[in-house]
C-alpha positions in Angstrom: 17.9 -0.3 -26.4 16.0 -2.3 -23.5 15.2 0.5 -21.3 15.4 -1.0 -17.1 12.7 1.4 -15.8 9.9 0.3 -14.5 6.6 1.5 -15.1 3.9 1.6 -13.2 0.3 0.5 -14.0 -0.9 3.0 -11.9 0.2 5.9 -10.7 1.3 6.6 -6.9 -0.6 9.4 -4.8 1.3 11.1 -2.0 -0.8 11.2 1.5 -0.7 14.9 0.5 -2.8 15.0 -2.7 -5.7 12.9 -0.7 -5.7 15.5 2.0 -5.6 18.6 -0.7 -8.6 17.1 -2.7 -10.2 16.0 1.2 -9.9 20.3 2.4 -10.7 22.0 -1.2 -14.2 21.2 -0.7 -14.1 22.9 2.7 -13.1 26.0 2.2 -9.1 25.5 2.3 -5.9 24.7 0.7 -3.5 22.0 1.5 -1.0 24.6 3.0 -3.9 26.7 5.1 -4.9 23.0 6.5 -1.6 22.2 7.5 -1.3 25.1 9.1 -4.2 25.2 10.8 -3.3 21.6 12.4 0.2 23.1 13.4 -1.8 26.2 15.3 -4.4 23.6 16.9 -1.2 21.5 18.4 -2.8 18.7 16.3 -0.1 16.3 15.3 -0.9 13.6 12.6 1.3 13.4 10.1 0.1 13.3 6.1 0.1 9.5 6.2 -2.5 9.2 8.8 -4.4 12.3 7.7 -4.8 11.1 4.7 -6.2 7.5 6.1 -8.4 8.9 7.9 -9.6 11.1 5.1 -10.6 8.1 2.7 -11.5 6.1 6.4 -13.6 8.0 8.1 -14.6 11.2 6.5 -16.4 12.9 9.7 -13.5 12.2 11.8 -11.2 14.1 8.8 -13.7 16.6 9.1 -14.1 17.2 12.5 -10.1 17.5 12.7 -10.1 19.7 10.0 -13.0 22.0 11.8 -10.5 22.3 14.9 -7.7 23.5 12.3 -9.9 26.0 11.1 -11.2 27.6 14.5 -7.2 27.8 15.5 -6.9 29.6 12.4 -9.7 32.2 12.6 -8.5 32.3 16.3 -4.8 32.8 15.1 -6.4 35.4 12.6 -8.9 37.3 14.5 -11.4 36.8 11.7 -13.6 34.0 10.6 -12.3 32.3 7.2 -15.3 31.7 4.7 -16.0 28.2 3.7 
């Protein structure tokens, strides 16, 4: 009946969920972003996105403006925030 799994106190959050709730704010979703960063040649991966998310919120932002103009550039059109 003694049950060997351990549970956690707190629940663990994936790099990816900080950088979703960092980019829903500013007009994208996780998956646009991502792309966005692949069309810019931009590459962090989700562990250090999502440091500098909680870190330094203008850098995240600033990064995240240059995965939206490659985008709109890879698009042709200019995505609303």
């Amino acid at each position: 009946m003694c049950s060997r799994a351990k549970i956690s106190a707190s629940p663990v959050i994936r790099p990816a969920s900080f950088i979703s709730l960092a980019v829903r704010p500013l007009g994208l979703t996780y998956s646009r972003f991502m792309e966005g960063l692949k069309a810019a040649n931009i590459d962090l991966d989700r562990k250090s996105l999502s440091e500098l998310a909680i870190a330094n919120p203008e850098a995240f932002k600033a990064v995240f403006e240059q995965a939206k103009k490659a985008i709109e550039a890879k698009e042709g059109a200019t995505l609303k925030a």
